[in-house]
C-alpha positions, 0 to 999 in steps of 0.5 A, a space after each residue: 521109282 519103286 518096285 513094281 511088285 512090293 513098292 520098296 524104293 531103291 537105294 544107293 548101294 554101299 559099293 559097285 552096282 545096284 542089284 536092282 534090275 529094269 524091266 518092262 511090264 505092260 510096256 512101261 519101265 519098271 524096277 525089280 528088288 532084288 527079293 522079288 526078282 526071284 519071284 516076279 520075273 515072269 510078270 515082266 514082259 519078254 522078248 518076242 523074238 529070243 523070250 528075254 526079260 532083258 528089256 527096256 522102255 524109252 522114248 515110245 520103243 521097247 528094246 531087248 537088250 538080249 537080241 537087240 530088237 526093237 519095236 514101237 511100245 503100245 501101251 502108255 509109252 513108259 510112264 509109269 513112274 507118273 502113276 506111282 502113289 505118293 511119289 509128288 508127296 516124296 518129291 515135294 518132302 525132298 525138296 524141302 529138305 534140301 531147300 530148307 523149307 519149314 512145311 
C-alpha cells in the first residue's frame, strides 16, 4: 500500500520497526511516510471523542488507539488499497518473479 499523500511504497526497514504510521482518512486505512507525516497528518481523521490521529480501519469499524472508541466506518469500509493504481500490475510482476514466469 503506498502513502496516501506522495504514492512512495513502504519498504522493509534494516533494523527495529517501521517509521511508517497507519491512519485513517475517509474512513478507509492508509499509511503515512515518514516525509509527509510531518506535513499530511492533519488530512487524516481524528478521534471524535480525544482528537487523535491514532486510528485504525477494520472489518467495518474505525478504532482509536488513543482512547480506545470505537464506531462503525461509514465510508468504503477500509478498502483502500483495492483502488490503488497499478497495484494488480505490481503484484502480478511479483508473482512472476517469485514463480519464475517469463512475461
Amino acid at each position: 500500500m503506498p502513502c496516501f499523500s506522495c504514492g512512495a511504497r513502504q519498504t522493509d526497514p534494516i533494523r527495529g520497526s517501521s517509521p511508517w504510521t497507519r491512519g485513517v482518512r475517509h474512513e478507509a486505512q492508509v499509511l503515512i511516510c515518514p516525509d509527509c507525516r510531518r506535513t499530511h497528518e492533519a488530512d487524516l481523521d481524528t478521534c471524535s471523542l480525544c482528537g487523535s490521529v491514532a486510528l485504525i480501519c477494520r472489518l467495518g469499524e474505525v478504532e482509536c488507539r488513543s482512547c480506545g472508541s470505537v464506531r462503525l466506518a461509514r465510508g468504503n469500509g477500509g478498502l483502500a488499497a483495492s483502488h490503488a493504481p497499478g497495484l494488480a500490475d505490481e503484484v502480478e510482476a511479483a508473482l512472476a518473479r517469485v514463480l519464475r514466469r517469463v512475461p
